[in-house]
LOZA-683314 format. One record per residue (C-alpha): residue in one letter; chain; x, y, z. Coordinates in pm, whole numbers, always signed. Layout:
N
+------+-------+--------+--------+--------+
! gumi ! nuvex !     xx !     yy !     zz !
+------+-------+--------+--------+--------+
!    A !     A !      X !      Y !      Z !
...
+------+-------+--------+--------+--------+
***
This chain:
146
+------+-------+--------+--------+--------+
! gumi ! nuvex !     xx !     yy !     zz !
+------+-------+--------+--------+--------+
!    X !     A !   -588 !  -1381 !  -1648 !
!    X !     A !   -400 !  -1514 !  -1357 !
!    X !     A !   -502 !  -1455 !  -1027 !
!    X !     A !   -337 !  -1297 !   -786 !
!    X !     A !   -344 !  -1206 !   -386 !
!    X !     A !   -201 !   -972 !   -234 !
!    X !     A !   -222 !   -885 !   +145 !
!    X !     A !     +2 !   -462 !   +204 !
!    X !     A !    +69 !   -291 !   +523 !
!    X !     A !   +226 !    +24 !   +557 !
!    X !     A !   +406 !   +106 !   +975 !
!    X !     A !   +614 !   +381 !  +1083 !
!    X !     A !   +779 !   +510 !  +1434 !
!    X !     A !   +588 !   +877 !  +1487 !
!    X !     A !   +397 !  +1043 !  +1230 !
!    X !     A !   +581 !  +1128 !  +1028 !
!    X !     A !   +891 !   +909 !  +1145 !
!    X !     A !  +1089 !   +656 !  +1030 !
!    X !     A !   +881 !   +430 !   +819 !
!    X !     A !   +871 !    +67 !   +659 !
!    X !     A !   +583 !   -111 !   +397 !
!    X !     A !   +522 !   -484 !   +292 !
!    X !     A !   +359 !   -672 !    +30 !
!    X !     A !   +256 !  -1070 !    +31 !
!    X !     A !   +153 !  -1192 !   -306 !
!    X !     A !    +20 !  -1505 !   -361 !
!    X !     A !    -32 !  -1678 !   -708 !
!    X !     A !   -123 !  -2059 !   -674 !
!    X !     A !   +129 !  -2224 !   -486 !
!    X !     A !   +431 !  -1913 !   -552 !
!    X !     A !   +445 !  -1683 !   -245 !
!    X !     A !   +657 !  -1376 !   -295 !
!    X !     A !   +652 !  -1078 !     +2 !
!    X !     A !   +837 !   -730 !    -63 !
!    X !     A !   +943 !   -516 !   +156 !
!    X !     A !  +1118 !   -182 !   +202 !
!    X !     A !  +1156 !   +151 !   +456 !
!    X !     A !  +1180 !   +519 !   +410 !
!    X !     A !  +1392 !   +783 !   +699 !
!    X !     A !  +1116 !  +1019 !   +735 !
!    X !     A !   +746 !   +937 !   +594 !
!    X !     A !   +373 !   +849 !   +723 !
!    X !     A !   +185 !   +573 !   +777 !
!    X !     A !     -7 !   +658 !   +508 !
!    X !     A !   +276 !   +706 !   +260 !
!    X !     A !   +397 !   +354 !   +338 !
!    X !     A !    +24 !   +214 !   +332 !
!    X !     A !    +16 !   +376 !    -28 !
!    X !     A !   +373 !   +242 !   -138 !
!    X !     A !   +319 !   -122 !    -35 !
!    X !     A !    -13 !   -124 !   -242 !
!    X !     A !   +245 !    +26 !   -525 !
!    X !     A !   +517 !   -174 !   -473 !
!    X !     A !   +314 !   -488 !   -533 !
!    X !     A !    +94 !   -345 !   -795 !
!    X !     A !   +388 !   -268 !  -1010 !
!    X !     A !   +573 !   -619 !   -907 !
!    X !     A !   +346 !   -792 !  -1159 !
!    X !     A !   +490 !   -893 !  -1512 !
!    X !     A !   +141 !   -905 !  -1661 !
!    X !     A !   -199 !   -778 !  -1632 !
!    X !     A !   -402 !  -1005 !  -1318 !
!    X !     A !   -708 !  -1009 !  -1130 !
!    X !     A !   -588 !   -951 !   -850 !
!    X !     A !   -756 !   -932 !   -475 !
!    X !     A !   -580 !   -671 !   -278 !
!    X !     A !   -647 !   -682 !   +131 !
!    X !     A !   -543 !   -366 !   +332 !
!    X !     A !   -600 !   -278 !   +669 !
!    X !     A !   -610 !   +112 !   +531 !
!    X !     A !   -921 !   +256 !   +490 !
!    X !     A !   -730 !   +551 !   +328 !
!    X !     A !   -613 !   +352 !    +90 !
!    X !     A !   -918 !   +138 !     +8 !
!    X !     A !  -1123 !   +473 !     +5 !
!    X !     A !   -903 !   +661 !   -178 !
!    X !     A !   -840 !   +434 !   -482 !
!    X !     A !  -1225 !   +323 !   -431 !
!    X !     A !  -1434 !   +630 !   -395 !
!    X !     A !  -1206 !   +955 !   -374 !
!    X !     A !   -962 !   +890 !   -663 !
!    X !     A !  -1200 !   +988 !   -978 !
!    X !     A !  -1272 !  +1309 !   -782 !
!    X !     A !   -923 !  +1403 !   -764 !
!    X !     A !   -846 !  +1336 !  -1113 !
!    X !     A !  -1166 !  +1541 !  -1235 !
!    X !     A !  -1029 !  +1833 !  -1008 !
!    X !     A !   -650 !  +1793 !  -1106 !
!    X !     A !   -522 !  +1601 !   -850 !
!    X !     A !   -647 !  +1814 !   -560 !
!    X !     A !   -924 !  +1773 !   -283 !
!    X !     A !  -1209 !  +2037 !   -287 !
!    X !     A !  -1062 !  +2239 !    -51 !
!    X !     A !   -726 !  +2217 !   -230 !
!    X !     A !   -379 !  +2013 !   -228 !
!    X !     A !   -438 !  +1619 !   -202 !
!    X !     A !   -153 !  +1466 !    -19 !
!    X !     A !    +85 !  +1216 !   -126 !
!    X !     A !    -36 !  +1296 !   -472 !
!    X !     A !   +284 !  +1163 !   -645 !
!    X !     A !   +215 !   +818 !   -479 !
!    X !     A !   -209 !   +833 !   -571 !
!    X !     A !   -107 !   +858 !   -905 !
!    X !     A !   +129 !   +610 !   -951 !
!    X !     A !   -129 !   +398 !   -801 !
!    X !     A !   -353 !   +525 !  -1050 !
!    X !     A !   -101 !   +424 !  -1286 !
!    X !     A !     -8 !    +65 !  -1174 !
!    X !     A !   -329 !    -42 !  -1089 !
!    X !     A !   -503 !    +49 !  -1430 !
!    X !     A !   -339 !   -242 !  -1570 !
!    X !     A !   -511 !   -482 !  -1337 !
!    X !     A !   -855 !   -612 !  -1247 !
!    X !     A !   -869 !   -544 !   -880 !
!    X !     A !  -1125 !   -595 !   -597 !
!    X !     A !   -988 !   -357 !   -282 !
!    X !     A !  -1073 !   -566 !     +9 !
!    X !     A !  -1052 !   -422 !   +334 !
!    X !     A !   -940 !   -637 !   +662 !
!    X !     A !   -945 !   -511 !  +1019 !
!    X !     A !   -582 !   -443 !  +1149 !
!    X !     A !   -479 !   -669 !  +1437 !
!    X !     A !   -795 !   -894 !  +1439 !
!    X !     A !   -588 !  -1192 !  +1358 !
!    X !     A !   -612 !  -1257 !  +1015 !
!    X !     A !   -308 !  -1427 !   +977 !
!    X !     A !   -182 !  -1284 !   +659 !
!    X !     A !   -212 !   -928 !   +764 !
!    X !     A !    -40 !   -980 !  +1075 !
!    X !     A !   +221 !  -1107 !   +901 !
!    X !     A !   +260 !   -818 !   +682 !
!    X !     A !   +238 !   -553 !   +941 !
!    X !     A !   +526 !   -772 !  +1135 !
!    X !     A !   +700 !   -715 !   +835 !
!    X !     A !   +664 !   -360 !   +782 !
!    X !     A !   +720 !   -289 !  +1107 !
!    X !     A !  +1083 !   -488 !  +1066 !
!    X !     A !  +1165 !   -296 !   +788 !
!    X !     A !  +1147 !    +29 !   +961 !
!    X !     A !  +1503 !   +163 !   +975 !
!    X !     A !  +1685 !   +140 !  +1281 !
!    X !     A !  +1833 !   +514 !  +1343 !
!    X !     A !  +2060 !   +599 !  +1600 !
!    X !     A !  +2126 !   +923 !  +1757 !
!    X !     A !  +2422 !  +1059 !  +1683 !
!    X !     A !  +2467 !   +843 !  +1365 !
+------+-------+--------+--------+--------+
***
């Protein structure tokens, strides 16, 4: 199985707000990053669609290290997800959100070996800095009136 790294961030302007998500993955000497925005989102949507986005970016199954500065998203997929599932895809005290984006992480990251690795957020680890540079470049640029 090859292995792969892969460092996701997830930014957005308010919350919710105008919102943008990047991926780095690593795999040997190959770098690829990913990127992408949404008009109106969370942080949290664009945490969970960069870890998607790159999950889904593989061609085959990997073992893959996955480092987020989300503690949503490491919990979630970590601790919280088999919960959901057992209860339908809700929280005990009802609707789970972003539930169309938990499962298709549930979905793309079944075909993978994958240790969630959690990295503080602007503590200078050089990788995620980069990513959240990126996401944050990727948030769309609206103008009033346009």
């Amino acid at each position: 199985m090859k292995k792969v790294t892969i460092y996701t961030d997830g930014a957005c302007q308010g919350n919710p707000g105008p919102g943008g998500w990047a991926a780095l993955l690593r795999y040997g000497q190959h770098e690829r990053v990913l990127t992408g925005s949404a008009a109106e989102t969370t942080n949290n949507r664009m945490e969970l669609t960069a870890a998607v986005e790159a999950l889904q970016a593989l061609k085959e199954p990997c073992q893959v290290e996955l480092h987020t500065d989300s503690e949503y998203l490491r919990n979630g997929i970590t601790k919280w997800l088999p919960a959901w599932k057992r209860r339908g895809w809700k929280r005990k005290d009802g609707e789970l959100k972003n539930v169309d984006l938990w499962q298709a992480l549930d979905v793309a990251a079944s075909r993978h070996q994958i240790d969630w690795l959690w990295v503080r957020g602007h503590a200078g680890n050089q990788e995620n800095e980069r990513v959240d540079l990126l996401a944050r470049q990727a948030i769309p640029q609206h103008r009033p009136g346009v």
